[in-house]
LUMDO-475654 format. One record per residue: residue in one letter; x, y, z of N, C-alpha, C in turn. Coordinates in steps of 0.001 Angstrom, whole numbers, plus 500000, padded with zeros to 6 digits. Layout:
N
AXYZXYZXYZ;...
This chain:
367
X293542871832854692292504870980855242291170871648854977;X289970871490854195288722871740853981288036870981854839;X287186871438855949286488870396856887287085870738858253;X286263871214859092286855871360860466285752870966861532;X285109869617860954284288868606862029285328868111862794;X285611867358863344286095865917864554287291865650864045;X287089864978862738288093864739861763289147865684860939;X288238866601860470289181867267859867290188868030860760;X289549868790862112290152868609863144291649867908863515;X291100866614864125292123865887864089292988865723863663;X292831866048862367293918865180860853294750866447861108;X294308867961860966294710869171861304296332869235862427;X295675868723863716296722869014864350297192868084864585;X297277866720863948298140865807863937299495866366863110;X298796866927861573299795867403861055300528868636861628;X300151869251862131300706870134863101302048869725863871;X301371868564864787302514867881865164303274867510864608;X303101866617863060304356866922862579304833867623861545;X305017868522862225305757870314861853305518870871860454;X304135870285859941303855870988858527302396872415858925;X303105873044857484302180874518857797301101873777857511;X299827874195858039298389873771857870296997874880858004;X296931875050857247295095875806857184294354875309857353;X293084875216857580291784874376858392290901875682857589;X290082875434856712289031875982855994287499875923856152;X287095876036856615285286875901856989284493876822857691;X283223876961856831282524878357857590281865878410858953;X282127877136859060281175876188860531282051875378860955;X283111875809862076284358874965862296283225874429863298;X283061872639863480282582871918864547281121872312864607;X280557872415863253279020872552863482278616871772862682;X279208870919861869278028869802861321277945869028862211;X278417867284861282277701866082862246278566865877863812;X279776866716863760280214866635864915279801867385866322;X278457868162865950277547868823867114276506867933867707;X275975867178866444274926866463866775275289865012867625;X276872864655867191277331863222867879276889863010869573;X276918861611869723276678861374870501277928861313871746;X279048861076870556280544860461871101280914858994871308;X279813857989870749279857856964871761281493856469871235;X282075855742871837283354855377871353282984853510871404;X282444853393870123281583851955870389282351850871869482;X283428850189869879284223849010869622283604847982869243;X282448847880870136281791846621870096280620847031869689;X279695847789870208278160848175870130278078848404868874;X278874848854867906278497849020866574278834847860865596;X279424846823866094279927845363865422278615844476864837;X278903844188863657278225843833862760278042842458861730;X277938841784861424278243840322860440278350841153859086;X279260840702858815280517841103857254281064842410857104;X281505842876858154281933844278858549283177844127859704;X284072842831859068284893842553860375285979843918859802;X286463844095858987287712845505858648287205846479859179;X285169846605859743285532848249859886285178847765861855;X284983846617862060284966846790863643286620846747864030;X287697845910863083288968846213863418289779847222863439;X289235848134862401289320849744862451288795850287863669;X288011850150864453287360851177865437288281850252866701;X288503849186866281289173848726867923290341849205868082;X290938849531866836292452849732866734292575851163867230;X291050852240866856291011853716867186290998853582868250;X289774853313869072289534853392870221290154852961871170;X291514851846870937292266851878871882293533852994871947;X293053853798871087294197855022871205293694856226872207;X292191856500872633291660857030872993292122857605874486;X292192856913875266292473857121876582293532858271876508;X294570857758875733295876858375875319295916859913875192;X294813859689873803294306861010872964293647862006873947;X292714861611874731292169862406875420292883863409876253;X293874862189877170294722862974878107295870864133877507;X296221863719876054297214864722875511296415866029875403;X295139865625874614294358867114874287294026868024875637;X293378867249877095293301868256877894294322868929878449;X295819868288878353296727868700879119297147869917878107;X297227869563876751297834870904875934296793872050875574;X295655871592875959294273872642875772293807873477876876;X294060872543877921292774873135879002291803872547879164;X291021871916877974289587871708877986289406870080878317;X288931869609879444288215868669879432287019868180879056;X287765866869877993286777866385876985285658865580877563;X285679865206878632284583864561879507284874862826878802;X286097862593878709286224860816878502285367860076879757;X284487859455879091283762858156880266284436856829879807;X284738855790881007285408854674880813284045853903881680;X283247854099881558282055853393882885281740852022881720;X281918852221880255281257851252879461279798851267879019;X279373850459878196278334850409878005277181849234877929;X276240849146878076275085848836878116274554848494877282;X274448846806876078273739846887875004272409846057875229;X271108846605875373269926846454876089269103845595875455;X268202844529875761267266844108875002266318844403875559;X264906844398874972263325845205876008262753844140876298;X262663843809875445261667841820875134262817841337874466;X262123840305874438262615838822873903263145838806872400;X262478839542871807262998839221870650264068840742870258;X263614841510870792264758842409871071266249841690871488;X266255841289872252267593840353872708268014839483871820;X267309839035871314267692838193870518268769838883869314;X268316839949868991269035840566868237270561841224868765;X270166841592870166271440842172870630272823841118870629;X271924839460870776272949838502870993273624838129869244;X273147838942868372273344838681866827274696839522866997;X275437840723867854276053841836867864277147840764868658;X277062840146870128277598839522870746278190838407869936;X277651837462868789278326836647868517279594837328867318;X279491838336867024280905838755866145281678839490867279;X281387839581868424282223840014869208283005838696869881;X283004837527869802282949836501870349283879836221869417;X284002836229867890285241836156867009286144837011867348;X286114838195867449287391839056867598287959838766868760;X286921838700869700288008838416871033288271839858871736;X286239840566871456286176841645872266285710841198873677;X286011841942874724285178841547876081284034841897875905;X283224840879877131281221841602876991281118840714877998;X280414840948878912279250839677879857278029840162879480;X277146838984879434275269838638879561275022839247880632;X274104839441881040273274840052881915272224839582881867;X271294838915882551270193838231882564269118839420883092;X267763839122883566266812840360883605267295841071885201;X267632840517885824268047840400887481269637841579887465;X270556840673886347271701841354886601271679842655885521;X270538842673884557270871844296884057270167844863885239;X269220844798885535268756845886886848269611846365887524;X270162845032888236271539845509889544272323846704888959;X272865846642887725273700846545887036273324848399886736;X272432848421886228271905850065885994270718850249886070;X270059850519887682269120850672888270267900851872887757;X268305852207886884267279853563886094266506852752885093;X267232851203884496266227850500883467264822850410884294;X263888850183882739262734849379883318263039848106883447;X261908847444883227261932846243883438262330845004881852;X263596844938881970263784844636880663264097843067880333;X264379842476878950264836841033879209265784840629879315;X267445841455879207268585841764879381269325842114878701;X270765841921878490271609843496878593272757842295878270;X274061843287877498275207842869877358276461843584877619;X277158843797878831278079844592879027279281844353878368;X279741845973877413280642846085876823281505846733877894;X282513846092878967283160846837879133284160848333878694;X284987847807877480285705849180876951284979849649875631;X283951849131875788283098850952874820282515851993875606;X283426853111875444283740854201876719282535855776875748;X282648856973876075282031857915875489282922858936875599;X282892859933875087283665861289874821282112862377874384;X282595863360875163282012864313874320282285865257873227;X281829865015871904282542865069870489282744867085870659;X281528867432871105281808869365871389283185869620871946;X283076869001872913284230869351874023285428869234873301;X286056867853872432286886867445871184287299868371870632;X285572868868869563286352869975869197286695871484870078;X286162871556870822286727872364871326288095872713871755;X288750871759872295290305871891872550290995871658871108;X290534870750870124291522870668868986291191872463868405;X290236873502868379290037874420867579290741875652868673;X291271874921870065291978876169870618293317875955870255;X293912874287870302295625874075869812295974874393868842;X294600874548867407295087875244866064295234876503866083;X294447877084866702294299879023866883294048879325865303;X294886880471864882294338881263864107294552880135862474;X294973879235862968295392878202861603293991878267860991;X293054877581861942291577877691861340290951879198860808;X290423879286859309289989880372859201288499879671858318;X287801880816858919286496880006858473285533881142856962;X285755880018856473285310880341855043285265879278854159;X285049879689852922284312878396851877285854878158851177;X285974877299850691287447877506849492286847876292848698;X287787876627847391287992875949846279288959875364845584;X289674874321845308290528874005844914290993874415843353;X292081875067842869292099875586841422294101875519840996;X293801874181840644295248874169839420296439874556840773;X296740873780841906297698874228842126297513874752843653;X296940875437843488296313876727844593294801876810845100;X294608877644846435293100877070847325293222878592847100;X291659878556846653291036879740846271289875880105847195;X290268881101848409289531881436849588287788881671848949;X286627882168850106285475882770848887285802884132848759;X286509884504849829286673886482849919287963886801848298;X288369885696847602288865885817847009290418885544846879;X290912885504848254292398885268848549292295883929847605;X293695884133847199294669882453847307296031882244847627;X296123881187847569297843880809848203297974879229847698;X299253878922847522299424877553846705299508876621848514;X299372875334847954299482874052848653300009873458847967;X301085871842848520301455870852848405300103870012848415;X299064869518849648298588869125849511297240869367850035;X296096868529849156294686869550849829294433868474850372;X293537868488852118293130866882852579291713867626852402;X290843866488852345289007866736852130288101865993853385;X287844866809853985287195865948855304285577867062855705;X285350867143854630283672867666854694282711866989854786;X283019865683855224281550864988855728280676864512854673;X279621864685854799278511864280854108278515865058852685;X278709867097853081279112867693852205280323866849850750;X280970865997851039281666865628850030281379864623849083;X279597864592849428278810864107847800279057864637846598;X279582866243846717279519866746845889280725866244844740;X281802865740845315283296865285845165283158864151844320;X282956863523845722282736862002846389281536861027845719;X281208860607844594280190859926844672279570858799845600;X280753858232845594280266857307846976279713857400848350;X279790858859848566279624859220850113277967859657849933;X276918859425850590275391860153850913275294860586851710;X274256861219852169273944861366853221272946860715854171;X273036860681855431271948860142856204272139860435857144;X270143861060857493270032861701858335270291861779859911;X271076862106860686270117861309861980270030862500862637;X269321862317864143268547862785864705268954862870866231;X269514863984867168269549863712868497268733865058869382;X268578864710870582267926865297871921268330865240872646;X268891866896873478269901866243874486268854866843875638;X268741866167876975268052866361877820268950866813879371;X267920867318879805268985867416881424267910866746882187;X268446865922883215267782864792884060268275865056885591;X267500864471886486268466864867887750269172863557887805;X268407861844887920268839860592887885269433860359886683;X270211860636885796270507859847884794271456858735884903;X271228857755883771271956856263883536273705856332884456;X274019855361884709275508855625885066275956855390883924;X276005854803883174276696854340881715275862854314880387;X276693854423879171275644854566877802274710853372877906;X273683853371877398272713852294877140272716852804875837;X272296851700874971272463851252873406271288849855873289;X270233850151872380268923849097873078268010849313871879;X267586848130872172266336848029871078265132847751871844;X263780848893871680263011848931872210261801848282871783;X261428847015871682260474846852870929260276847248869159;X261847846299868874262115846711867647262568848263867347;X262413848986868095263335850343867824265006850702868008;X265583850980867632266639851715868372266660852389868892;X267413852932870054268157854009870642269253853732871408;X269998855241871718271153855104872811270586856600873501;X271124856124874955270898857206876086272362856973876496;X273117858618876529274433858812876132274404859469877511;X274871859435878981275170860709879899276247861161880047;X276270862168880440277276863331880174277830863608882159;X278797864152881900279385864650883639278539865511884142;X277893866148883336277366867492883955275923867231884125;X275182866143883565273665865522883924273133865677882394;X273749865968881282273060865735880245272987864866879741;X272135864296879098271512862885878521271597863641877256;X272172862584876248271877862467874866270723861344874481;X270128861453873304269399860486872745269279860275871286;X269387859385871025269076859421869386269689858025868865;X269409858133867286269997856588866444268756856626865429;X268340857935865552267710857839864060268592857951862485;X267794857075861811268656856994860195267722857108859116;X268087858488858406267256858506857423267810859013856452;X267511858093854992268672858212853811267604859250852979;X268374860610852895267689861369852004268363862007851669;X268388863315851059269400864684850322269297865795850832;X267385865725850842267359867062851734267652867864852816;X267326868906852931268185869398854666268009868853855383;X268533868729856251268827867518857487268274868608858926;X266638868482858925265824869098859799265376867942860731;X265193868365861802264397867504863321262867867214862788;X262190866039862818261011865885862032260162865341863663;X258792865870863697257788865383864664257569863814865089;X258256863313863819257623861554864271258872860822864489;X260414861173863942261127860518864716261806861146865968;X261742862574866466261564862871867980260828861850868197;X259201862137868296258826861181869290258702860099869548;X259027859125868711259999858363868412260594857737869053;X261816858117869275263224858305869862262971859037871550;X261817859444871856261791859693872933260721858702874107;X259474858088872411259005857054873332260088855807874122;X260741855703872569261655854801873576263031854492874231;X263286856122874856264082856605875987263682856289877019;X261807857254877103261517856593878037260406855099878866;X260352854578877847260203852914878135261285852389878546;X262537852810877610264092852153878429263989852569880421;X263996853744880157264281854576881383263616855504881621;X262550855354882354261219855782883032261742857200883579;X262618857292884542262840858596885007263483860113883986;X263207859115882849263344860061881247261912861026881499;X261467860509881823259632861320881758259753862639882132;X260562862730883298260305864141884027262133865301883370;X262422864793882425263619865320881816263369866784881784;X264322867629881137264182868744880437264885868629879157;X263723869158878229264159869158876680265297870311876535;X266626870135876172267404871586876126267471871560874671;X267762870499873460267953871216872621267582869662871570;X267490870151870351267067868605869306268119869180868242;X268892868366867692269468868850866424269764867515865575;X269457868195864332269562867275863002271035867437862310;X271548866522861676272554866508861148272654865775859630;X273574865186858483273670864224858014275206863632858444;X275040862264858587276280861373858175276624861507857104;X277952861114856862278453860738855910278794859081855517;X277567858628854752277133856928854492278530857180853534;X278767855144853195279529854837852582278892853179851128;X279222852662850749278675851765850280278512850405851255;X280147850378851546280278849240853076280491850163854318;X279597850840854527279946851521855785280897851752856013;X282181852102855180283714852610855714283984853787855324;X284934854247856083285509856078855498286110855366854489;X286670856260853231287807856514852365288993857405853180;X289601856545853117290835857389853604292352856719852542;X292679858228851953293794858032851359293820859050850049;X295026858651849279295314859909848346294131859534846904;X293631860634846202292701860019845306293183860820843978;X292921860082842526293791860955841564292433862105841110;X293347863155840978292732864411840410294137864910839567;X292763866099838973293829865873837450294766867120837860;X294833867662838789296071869102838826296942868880839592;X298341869455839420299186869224840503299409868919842303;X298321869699842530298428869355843967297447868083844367;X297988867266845108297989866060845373296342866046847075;X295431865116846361294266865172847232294169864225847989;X293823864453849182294019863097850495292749863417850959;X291698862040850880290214861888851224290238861352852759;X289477861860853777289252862084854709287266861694855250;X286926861270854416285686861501854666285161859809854257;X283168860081854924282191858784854652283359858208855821;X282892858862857274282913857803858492281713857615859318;X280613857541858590279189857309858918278785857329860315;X278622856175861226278478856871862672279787856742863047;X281151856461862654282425856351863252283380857702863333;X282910858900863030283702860129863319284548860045864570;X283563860418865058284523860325866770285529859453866855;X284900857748867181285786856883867309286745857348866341;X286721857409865289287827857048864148288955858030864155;X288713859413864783289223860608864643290307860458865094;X291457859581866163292801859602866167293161859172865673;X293095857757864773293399856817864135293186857308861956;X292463857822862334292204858754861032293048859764860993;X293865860230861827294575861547861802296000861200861316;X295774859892862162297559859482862349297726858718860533;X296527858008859891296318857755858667296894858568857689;X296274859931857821296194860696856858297448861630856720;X298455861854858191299657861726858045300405861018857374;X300214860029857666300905858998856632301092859042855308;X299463859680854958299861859423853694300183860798852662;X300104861708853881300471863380853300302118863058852985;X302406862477854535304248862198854093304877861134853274;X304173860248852929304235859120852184304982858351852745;X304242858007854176304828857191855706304054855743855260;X304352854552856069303350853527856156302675853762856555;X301075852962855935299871853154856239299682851979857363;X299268852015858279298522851198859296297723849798858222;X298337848953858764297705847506858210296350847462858348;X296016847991859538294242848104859592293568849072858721;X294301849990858375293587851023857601293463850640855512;X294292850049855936294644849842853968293616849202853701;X292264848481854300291264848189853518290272849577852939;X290505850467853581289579851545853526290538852396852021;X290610852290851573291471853144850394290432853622849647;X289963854405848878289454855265848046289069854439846775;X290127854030846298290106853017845281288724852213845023;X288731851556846588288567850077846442287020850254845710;X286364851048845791284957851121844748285358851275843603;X286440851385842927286636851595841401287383853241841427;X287815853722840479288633854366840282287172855786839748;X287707856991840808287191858284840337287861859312840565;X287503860470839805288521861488839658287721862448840450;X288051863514840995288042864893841896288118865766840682;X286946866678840650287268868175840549288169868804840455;X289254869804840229289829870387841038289432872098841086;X288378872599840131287762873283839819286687873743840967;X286161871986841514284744872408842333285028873427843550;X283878873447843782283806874604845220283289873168846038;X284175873345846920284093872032847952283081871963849142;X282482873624848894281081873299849898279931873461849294;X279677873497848013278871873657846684277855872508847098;X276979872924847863275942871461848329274378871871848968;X273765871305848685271870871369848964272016871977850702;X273109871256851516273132870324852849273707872237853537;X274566872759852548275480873743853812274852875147853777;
């Protein structure tokens, strides 16, 4: 396994579970985009017009979640901080709403739950808003905290994870200290890093701030502020997340002056008692973009014997996707059935490209 974000993670000790040897390779186990996540586990809030395969993908994950959670704290220790409170998809004005109800009508095909909220019942509803034009409750789009995630998946692997760069070569994973050792199969779940691979995958930037508050939201809010985005993410312990900045570039993925403030004007226009916060920390990341916004997941041809399983380009869907991606990529290490929901996402489906097997798999501007 190259990649020890959320996903690669996941995919890790799924295979674990079933009873294959596994290495986990990365010099930054759980420090790319899976530090900066928010967690939201968003079924609905991220639903879109002509994107019905990848909202059926995240419904199919996220109802594994509850599940997932409770296995990882009981065999870890670590509580992942699962919220089931739901979420909050906000309009500020009028024409803000209008847009949120563009999200509501493809939820209205699938036959996700949501109630309206008029200006009266978002107030009741989560008393920290301002004064807004209303709101759409997603009941089961719940939050996780993606740290905490990895945290228990990087204590159930133990020493499996070793953190360093590797390379794939004819057969065999070629450590950077120089070791090697052969594999059956290499899986690739480096994120954004797997432009280098991956042509299809970019990067894009985003941007979060996590704050400590004494009042914070009871539930995620997800809102457009006068034409802006944001989400205000709270945490068990009083931390507020913020962010939903997107910016398609190459370069390092640094915190920039104008979309902080930004992203913080309109935290606090959402939610006024944002004002008196404490700033604890801002961090930049990249996604891993796709052409249709979907991961690749599945086996891809490269020209050397050992057989490559793509893992990566789950743009804002890491989190969500990460049990349902695990149990995938099993599948297709053992050459099990693939999940009916997942077979639109195949590697393929952009046209046929070949892998390296030569490259250095963290060989990138970004690491």
């Amino acid at each position: 396994m190259i990649g020890a974000g959320i996903v690669g993670l996941a995919c890790a000790e799924e295979l674990v579970r079933g009873g294959h040897d596994v290495r986990v390779l990365d010099p930054d186990p759980g420090g790319g985009a899976t530090r900066a996540a928010a967690g939201m586990l968003a079924l609905g809030g991220e639903a879109w017009h002509g994107e019905t395969d990848l909202l059926r993908l995240g419904v199919a994950s996220a109802r594994l979640w509850l599940e997932y959670a409770a296995r990882l704290q009981a065999a870890s220790g670590v509580n992942v901080d699962l919220r089931t409170e739901g979420t909050l998809l906000v309009g500020q004005d009028h024409d803000d709403l209008r847009q949120v109800r563009r999200t509501i009508e493809v939820l209205a095909t699938e036959g996700i739950a949501f109630r309206e909220l008029d200006r009266p019942g978002a107030r009741a509803d989560e008393p920290t808003l301002s004064r807004v034009a209303g709101a759409v409750l997603l009941p089961e789009d719940h939050n996780v905290n993606p740290r905490l995630v990895a945290e228990a998946l990087l204590r159930l692997l133990g020493d499996r994870v070793v953190r360093t760069r590797a390379t794939v070569l004819d057969g065999r994973v070629c450590l950077a200290e120089g070791t090697e050792f052969g594999c059956d199969a290499v899986v690739i779940a480096t994120g954004a890093q797997a432009r280098s691979l991956v042509p299809q995958v970019r990067p894009v930037r985003g941007e979060t701030i996590r704050l400590r508050v004494i009042d914070p939201p009871s539930r995620v809010l997800r809102a457009r502020v006068h034409g802006e985005t944001v989400y205000v993410v709270p945490r068990s312990d009083g931390e507020v997340v913020v962010g939903a900045t997107e910016e398609e570039h190459a370069e390092q993925p640094v915190a920039t002056l104008g979309t902080v403030v930004r992203l913080l004007h309109a935290a606090r226009t959402l939610v006024p008692g944002l004002e008196s916060a404490e700033i604890v920390e801002i961090t930049a990341r990249h996604r891993p973009g796709t052409p249709d916004n979907g991961p690749l997941l599945g086996v891809t041809h490269s020209p050397g014997p050992v057989r490559q399983v793509l893992a990566v380009g789950h743009y804002r869907g890491g989190v969500l996707l990460a049990p349902l991606t695990a149990q995938v990529i099993r599948a297709h290490v053992e050459g099990g059935d693939i999940p009916a929901v997942a077979r639109p996402f195949v590697p393929s489906r952009f046209g046929p490209h070949e892998i390296s097997t030569a490259a250095d798999h963290w060989k990138d501007p970004m690491s």
